[in-house]
N, C-alpha and C positions, 0 to 999 in steps of 0.2 A: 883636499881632493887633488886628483894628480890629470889632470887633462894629457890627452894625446895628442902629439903631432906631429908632425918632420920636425925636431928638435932634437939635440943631443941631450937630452935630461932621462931619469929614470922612475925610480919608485916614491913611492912615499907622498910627500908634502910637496907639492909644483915648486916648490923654493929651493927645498933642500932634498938631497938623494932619503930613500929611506933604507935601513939596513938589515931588514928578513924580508919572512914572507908576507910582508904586505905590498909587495911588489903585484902579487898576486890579489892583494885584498885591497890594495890602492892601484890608482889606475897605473899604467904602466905609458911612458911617454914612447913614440914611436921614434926611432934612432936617425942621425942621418939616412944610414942603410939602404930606411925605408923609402925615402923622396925615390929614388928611381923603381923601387914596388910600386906605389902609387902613380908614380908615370906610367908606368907600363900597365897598372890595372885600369887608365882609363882612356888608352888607346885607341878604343877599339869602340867608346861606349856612343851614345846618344849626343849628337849637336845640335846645336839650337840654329836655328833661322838668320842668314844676318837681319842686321836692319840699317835703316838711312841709305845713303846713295846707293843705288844697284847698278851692275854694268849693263850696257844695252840688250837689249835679248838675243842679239845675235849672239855676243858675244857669251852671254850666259849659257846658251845652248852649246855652243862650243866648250867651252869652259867645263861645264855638265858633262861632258861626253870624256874632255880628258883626264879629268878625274874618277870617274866612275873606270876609264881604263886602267889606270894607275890601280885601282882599289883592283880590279881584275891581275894586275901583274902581282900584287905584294900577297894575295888570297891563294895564288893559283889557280883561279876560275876561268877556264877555257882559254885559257895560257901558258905556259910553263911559267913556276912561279921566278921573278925575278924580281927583289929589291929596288937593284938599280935602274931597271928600265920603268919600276914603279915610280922611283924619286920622280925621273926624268920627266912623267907628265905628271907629277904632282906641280912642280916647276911651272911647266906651260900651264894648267891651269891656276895656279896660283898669281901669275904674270899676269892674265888677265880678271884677276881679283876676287876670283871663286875664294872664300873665306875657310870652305871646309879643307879645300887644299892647302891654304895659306895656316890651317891649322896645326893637320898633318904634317906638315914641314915641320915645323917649331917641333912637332914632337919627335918626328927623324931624326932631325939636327941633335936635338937634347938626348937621346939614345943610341947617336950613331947608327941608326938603321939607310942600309942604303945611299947612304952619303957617309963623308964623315964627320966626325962629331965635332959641334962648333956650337957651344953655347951662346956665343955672341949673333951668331944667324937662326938658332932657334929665337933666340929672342926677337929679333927681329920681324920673325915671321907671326910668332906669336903678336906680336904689338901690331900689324898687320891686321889679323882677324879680330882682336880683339875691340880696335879703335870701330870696324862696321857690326860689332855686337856677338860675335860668335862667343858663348859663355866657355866654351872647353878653354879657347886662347886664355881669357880673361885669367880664368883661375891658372891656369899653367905661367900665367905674365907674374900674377899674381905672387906664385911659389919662389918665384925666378926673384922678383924683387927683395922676399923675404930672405932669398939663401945668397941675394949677390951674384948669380951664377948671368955672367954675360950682359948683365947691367950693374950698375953699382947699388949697394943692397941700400935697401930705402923699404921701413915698414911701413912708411906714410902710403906709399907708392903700391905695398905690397896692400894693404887696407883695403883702397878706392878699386884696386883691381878686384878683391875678393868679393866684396861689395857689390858690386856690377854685374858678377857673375853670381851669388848668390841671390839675389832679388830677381834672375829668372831663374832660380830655383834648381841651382847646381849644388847638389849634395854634399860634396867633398868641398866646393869654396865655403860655405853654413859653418860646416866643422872650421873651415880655416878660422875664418872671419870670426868667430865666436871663441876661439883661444886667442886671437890678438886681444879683444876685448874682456877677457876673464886678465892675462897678464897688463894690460894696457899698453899695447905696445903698435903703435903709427895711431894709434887711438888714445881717447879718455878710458882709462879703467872700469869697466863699467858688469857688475855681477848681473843684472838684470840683461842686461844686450849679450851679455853673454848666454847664458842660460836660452834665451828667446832663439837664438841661432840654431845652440849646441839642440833645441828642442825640435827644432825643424829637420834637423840632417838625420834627429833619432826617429823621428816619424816616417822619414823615407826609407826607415832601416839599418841605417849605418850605425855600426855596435859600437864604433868607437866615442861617439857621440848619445850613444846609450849610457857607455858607462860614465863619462863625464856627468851627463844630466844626474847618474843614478848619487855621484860622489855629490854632487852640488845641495840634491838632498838631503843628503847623512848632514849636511855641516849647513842647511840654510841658507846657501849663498846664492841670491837672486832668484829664489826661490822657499817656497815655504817649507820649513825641516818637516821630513816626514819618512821616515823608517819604511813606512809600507810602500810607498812609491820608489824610493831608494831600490827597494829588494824587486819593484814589479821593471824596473829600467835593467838592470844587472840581469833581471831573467831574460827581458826580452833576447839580450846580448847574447847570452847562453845558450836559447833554443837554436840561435844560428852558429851554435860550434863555436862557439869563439872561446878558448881555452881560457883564457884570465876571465873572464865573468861567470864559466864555470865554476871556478875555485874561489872566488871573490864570491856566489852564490850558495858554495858549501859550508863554505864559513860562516855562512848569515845564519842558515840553518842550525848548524851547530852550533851559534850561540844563541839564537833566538832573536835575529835583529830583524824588525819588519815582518816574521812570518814567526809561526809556531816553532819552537826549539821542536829539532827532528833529526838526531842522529843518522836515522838511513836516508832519509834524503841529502843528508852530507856527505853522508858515504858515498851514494851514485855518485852526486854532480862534483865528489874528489876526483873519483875512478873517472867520471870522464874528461875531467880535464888534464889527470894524468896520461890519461891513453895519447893526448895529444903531446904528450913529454913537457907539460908545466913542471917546475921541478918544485915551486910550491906546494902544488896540488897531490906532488908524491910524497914533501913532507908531513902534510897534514893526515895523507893517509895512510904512514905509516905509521904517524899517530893512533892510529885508532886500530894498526896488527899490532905495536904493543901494547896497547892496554886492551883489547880483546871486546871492542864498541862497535858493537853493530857486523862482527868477525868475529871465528875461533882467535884467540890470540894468539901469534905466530912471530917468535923474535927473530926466527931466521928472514921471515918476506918484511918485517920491519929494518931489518938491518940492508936489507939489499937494495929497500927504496931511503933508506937515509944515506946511504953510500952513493944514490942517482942523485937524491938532492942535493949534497954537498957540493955539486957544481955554481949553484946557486941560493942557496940557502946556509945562511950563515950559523942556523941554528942546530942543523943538522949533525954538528961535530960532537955536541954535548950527548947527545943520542947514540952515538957508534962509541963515544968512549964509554956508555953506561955499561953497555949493550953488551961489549967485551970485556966489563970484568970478572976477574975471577971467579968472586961472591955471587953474576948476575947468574955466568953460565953455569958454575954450580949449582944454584937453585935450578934451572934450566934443565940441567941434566939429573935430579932426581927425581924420586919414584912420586913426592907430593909439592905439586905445584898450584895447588889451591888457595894457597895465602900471599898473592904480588903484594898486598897491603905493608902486610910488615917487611918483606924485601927491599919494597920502597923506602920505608919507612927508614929504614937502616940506611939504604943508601942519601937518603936525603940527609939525614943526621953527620951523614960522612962526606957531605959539603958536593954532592953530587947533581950538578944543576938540572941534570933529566932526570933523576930520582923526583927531585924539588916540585918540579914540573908535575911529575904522573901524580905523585901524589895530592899537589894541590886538585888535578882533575879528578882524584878519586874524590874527595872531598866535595867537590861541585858538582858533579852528577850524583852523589851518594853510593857509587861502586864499592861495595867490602866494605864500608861504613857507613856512618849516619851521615847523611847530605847537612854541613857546615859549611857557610858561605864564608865565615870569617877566617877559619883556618885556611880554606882554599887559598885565599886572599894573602894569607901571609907563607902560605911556602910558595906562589907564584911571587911574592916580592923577593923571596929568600931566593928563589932563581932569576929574577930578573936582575938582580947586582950583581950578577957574575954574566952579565949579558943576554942574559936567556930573553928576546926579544916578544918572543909568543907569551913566553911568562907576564910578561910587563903589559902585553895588550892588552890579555885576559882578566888579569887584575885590574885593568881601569874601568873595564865593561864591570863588571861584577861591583865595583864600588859605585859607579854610577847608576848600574840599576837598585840599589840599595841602600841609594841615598835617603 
């Protein structure tokens, strides 16, 4: 399983990178990149209450008032909008220990909004709110300790803060907190505390913590292996747009993992996770214009999406040198193009690892042939030694349901 997070890691295996399109069908890990997306998407969201010591009410009421201005200045709500005259009573309020103020700093500071950018006084301001309970600081302290960004990095540090903010039930610390403990890291190891977290953030919605849950299934880990729940988490993910659990869902389809084998349902949930520019999900489904699954077959609209995937999709290349040769487009260009079986056939004989490929799939669906699981099996291994990565996956599924 490949969990998400602010980490520099990618496809495949949480350990190691994976190297096709299972980026797409494994979880895909969120980049640095993304730590300031996720700042910024949750700027704006829901704060929690402090708690323990309060300032006087006078001064809360003060307090209240200059931050509610500040929030008029940076809105432009019955103000001209202005940043910096927003900072400035975020400031006075936060001076006298309005927590939401003292939040909003920490997040200025760490975006450079309005002030400038100082990791070391966001932090501070975050440690601020967080110490009188405000959950946004907590998880934003939380990030800060894990990336070292204006404290010294400490995932012990980064844990206890996620923690804190997760148990009053902050969505985005759950997901954190719950990939510390799948890796073990400022933590014990722990598949069960993991899963338990990753289960909470996906109940609130969050798709990144969908598809983690969904991988944690496929493989059993801290939870109980189950294909059908695997495939009902990935969906969840999917009905909200999220383009990798689209195509992580097409693929389920298409081979029949947790749900009935359904090529046009692989076919939509490709097309839309293509539409979003996955470039897996354009591999897959040019998979299916050239071999003509669930479409007219069309080498021209297959060649133009393995020429998009080839940005990311390592697989892709085998497929455009099939695609242009002379023998394909020959066939291609005459009067009877009814028999790809033996075109393939040829080409896979002549060491053509998409050849190898189409035809092992013809063999597995029974397209132009009698449906043989065993041959399928062996010209997907005949393309998987020359790297054919899809080859290699599909022959494992297929020998394992056949065990």
């Amino acid at each position: 399983m490949d969990p998400v997070h602010p980490e520099p890691s990618l496809t495949g295996d949480p350990d190691q990178p994976s190297s096709s399109t299972h980026s797409s069908r494994r979880m895909q890990v969120v980049n640095n990149g993304s730590l300031e997306r996720k700042k910024k998407n949750y700027v704006s969201e829901k704060r929690s209450r402090p708690v323990g010591q309060s300032p006087s009410p006078e001064d809360g009421s003060r307090s209240e008032a200059q931050y509610r201005l500040g929030n008029m200045y940076a809105e432009g709500r019955g103000l001209k909008q202005d940043d910096t005259e927003a900072a400035r009573w975020y400031v006075i309020a936060a001076n006298l220990g309005h927590t939401e103020a003292q939040a909003t700093l920490g997040q200025w500071y760490s975006l450079g909004r309005g002030v400038v950018q100082d990791d070391v006084e966001a932090a501070n301001w975050f440690s601020k709110a967080a110490t009188q309970g405000n959950a946004v600081a907590q998880r934003h302290l939380g990030l800060m300790y894990e990336q070292g960004l204006g404290v010294e990095q400490s995932d012990v540090a980064a844990a206890q803060w996620y923690t804190q903010a997760a148990e009053q039930d902050d969505c985005y610390a759950q997901l954190c907190i719950g990939w510390l403990f799948y890796h073990g890291r400022g933590v014990e190891q722990s598949d069960a505390e993991a899963a338990k977290w990753f289960t909470m953030a996906a109940v609130h919605g969050d798709t990144t913590a969908q598809k983690h849950l969904g991988w944690m299934h496929v493989e059993g880990r801290g939870v109980e292996q189950s294909d059908v729940d695997a495939t009902e988490w990935f969906t969840r993910a999917a009905e909200q747009e999220d383009a990798d659990a689209q195509n992580i869902l097409g693929w389920r389809y298409d081979l029949g993992q947790g749900v009935d084998q359904d090529d046009h349902s692989a076919l939509l949930w490709y097309k839309k996770s293509a539409a979003h520019g996955n470039r897996h999900a354009e591999f897959n489904l040019a998979l299916m214009y050239e071999l003509g699954i669930e479409v007219e077959l069309d080498a021209n609209a297959a060649l133009r999406l393995f020429e998009k995937a080839s940005k990311e999709e390592p697989n892709a290349h085998f497929h455009t040198q099939w695609l242009t040769t002379p023998e394909y487009i020959a066939w291609q260009n005459s009067s009877d193009t009814s028999d790809p079986v033996s075109l393939h056939r040829r080409g896979a004989n002549q060491g053509y690892a998409a050849a190898q490929h189409n035809l092992a799939r013809m063999y597995e669906k029974g397209r132009g042939v009698l449906r043989d699981t065993k041959e399928a099996i062996l010209w997907y291994n005949k393309a998987a030694t020359q790297g054919h990565t899809v080859a290699e996956e599909r022959s494992k599924f297929l020998q394992k349901r056949h065990e």
